[in-house]
C-alpha positions as CSV (number, residue, x, y, z in Angstrom):
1,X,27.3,-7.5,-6.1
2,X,26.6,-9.5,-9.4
3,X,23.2,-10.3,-10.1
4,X,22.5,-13.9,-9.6
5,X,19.3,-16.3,-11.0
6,X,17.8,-16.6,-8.4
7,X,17.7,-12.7,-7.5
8,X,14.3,-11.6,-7.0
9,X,15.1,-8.7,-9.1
10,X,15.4,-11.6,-11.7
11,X,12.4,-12.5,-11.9
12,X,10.1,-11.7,-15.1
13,X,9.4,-8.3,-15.7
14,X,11.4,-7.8,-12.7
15,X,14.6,-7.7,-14.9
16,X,13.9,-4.7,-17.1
17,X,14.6,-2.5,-14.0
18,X,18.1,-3.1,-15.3
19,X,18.3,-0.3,-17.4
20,X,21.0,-2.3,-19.6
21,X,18.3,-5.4,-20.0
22,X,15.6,-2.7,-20.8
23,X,17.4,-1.1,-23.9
24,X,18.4,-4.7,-24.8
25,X,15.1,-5.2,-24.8
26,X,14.1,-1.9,-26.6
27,X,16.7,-2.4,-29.2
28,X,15.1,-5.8,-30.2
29,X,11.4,-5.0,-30.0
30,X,12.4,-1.8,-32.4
31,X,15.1,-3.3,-34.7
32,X,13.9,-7.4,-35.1
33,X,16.2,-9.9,-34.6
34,X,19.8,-9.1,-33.9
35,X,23.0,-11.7,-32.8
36,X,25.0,-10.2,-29.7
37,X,27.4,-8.9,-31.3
38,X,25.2,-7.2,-33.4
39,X,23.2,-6.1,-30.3
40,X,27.0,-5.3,-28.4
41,X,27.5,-3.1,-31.6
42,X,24.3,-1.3,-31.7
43,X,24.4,-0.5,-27.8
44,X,27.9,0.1,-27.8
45,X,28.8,-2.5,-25.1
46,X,31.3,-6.0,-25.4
47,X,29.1,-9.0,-26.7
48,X,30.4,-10.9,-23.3
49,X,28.2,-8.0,-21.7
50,X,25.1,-8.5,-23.6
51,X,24.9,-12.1,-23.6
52,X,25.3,-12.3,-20.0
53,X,22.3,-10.4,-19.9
54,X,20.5,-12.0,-22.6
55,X,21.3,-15.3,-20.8
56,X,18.9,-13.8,-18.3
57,X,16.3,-12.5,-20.3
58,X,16.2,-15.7,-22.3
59,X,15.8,-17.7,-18.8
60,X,12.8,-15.8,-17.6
61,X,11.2,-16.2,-21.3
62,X,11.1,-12.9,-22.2
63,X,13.6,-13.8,-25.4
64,X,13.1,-16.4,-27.5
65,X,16.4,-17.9,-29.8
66,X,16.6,-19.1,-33.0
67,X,19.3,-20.3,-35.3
68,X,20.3,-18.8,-39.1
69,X,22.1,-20.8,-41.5
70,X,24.3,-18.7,-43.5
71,X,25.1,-19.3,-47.6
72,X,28.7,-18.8,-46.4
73,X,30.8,-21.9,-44.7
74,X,30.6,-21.5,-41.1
75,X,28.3,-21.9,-37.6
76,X,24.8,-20.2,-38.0
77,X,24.0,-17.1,-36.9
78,X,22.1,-17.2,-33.1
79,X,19.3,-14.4,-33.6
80,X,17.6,-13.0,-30.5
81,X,14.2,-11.9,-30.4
82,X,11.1,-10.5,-28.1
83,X,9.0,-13.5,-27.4
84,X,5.7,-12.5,-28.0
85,X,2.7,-11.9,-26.0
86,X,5.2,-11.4,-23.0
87,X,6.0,-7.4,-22.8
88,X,2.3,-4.6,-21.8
89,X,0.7,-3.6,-25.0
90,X,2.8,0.0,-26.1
91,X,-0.2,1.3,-27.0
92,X,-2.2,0.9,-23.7
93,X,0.2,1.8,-21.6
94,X,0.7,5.3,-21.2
95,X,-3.1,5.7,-21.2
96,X,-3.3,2.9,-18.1
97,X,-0.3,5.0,-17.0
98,X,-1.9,8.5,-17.1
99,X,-5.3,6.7,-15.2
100,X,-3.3,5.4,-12.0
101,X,-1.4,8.6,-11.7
102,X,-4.3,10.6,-12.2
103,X,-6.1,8.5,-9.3
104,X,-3.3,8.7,-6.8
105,X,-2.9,12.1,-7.4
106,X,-6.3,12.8,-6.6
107,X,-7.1,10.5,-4.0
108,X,-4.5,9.8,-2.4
109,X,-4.6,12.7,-1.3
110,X,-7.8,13.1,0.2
111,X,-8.7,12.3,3.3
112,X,-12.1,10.4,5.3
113,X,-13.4,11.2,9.0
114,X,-9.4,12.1,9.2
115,X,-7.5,9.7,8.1
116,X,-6.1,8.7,4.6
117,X,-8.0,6.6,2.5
118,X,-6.9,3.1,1.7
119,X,-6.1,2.1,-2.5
120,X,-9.6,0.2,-2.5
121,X,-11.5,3.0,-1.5
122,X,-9.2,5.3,-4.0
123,X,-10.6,2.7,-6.9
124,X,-14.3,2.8,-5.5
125,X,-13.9,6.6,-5.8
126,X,-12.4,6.4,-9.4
127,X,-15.3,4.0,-10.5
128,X,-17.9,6.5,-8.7
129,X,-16.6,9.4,-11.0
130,X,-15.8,8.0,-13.9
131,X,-18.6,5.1,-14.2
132,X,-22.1,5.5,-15.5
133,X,-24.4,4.9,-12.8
134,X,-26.9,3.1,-13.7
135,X,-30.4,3.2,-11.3
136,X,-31.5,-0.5,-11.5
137,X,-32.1,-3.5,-9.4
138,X,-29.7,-6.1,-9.1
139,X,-29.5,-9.3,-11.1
140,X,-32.0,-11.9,-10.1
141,X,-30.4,-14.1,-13.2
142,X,-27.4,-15.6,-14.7
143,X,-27.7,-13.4,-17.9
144,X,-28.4,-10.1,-15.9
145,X,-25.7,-10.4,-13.9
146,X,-23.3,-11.5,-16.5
147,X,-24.0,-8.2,-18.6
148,X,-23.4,-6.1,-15.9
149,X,-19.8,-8.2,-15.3
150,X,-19.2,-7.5,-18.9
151,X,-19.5,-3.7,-18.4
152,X,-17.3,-4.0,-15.7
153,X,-15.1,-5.7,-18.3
154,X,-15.1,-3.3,-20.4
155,X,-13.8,-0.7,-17.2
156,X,-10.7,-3.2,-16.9
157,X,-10.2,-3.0,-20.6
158,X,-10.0,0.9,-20.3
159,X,-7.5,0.7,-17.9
160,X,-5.6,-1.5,-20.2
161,X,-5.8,-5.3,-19.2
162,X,-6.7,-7.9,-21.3
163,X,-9.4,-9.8,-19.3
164,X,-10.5,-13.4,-19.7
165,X,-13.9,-14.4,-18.7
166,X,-15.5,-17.5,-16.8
167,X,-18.1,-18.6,-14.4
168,X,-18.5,-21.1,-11.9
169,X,-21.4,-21.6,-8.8
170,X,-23.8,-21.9,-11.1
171,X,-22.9,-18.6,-12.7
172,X,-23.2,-16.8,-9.2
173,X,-19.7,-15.8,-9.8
174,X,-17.4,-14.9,-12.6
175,X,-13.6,-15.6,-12.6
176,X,-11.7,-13.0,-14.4
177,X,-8.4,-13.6,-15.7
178,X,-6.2,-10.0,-15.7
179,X,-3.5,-10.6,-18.1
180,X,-0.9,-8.3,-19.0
181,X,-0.8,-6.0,-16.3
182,X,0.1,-2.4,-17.5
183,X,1.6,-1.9,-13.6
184,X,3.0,-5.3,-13.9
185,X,6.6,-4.0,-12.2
186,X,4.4,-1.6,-9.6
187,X,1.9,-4.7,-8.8
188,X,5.4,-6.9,-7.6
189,X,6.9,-4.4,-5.1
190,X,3.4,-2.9,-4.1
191,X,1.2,-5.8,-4.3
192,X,-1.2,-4.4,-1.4
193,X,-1.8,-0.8,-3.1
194,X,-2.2,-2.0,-6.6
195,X,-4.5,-5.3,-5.9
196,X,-6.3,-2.5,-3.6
197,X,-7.0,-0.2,-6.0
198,X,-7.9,-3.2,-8.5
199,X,-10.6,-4.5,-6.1
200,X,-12.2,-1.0,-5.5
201,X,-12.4,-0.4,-8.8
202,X,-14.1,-3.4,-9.4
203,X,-16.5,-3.1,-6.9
204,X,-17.1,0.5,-7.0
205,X,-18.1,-0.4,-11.3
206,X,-20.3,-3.2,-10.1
207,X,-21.7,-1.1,-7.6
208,X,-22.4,1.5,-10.3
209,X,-24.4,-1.1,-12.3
210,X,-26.7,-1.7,-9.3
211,X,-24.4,-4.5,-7.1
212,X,-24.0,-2.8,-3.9
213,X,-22.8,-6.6,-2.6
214,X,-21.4,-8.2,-4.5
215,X,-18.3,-9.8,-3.3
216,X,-14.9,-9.3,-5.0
217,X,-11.7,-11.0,-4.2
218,X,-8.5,-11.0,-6.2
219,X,-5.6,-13.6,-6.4
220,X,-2.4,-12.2,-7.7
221,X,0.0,-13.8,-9.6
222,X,-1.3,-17.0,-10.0
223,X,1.0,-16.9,-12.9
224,X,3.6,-14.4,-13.6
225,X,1.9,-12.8,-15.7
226,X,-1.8,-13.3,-14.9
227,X,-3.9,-12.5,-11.6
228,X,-7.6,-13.6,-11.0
229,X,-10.4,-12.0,-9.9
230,X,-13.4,-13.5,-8.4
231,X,-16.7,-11.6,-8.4
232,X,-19.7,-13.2,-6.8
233,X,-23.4,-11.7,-6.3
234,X,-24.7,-11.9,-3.1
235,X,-28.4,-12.0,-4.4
236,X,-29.8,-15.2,-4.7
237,X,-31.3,-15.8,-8.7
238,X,-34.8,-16.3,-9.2
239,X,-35.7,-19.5,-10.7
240,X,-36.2,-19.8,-14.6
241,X,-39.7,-19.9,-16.2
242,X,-40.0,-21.8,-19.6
243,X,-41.2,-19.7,-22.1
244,X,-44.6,-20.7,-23.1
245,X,-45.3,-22.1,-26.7
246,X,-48.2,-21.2,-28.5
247,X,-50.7,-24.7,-28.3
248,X,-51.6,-24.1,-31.6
């Protein structure tokens, strides 16, 4: 059956499981921009071929067009490129890779009082072997708390997001964008395991830095390419003193 627009396999990311779209894809990303019939040429497939799927790619905005005017008589050249900012950084990737396959390797295997353990808990156990601990109280202020979100921050950036920071209730809680998923195609067709292990690896880091409670929900794709995570503390912040200036 031909693939349609509206196929959920269409969607996003979701197309480079084509592996023809994917070395489209490659073949730009390595080579700049290319026409289609320079792309046909360098793939060895008919330009028809390639701009049917470049049609696609272009549609879920992971292409972006432009036009070349040429010195010689005749229609510009149409150039296909990556848009940017839209494919996982190459560079993170096989390390975020390497990280989820050693944790599902391990855990996953594992079992608690006899039965398997669920993706949070495999995250909560990731975060309790490979986080610092650190032996202190939890925050009783805005600015405690917040540096102990930002070493969690620095956990997610490990594992190869991009995170984007903000706080609302009066700082109590901190929104956390997670762009650029490194299991972007994994997170659409296993939502439930990879938010899982997401959440219990955020709460087993907070838990390291000394918030047993605090409270962690995650929205996924809010965007296509974005999620949110909400982390609130459960302890109530002591009121702030003024500091006191010298009467003199």
């Amino acid at each position: 059956m031909t693939a349609t627009m509206n196929d959920p396999a269409n969607d996003g990311l979701g197309l480079l499981t084509s592996p023809v779209r994917r070395l489209i894809v490659d073949t730009l990303a390595n080579r700049g921009a290319m026409t289609a019939a320079e792309l046909g040429q360098a793939i060895d497939l008919h330009a028809t071929t390639v701009r049917f799927h470049l049609d696609q790619l272009l549609a879920a905005g992971l292409l972006t067009t432009r036009f070349l005017k040429s010195r010689a008589v005749g229609r510009p050249r149409k150039l296909y490129d990556v848009a940017p900012g839209t494919l996982p950084d190459p560079e993170a990737g096989p390390e975020s890779l390497k990280l989820l396959t050693s944790l599902l390797a391990d855990s996953f295997g594992r079992f608690a009082d006899g039965s398997p353990i669920t993706p949070a808990e495999a995250g909560e156990r990731w975060a309790r072997d490979h986080v610092t601990a650190e032996p202190v109280a939890p925050a009783t202020t805005p600015g405690q708390w917040l540096a102990k979100v930002g070493r969690m921050i620095d956990v997610l950036t490990q594992w190869g997001y991009t995170p984007n920071l903000r706080t609302s209730n009066g700082g109590r809680t901190a929104e956390i964008d997670l762009v650029r998923c490194p299991f972007l195609e994994l997170a659409r067709t296993n939502t439930s395991v990879v938010c899982g292990i997401h959440r219990g690896l955020i709460a087993g880091s907070m838990r390291q830095f000394g918030e047993e409670h605090a409270e962690v929900s995650l929205e996924p794709f809010v965007e296509p390419h974005r999620c949110v995570a909400h982390v609130t503390t459960q302890i109530p912040f002591s009121p702030a003193h003024p500091t006191s200036k010298d009467p003199s």
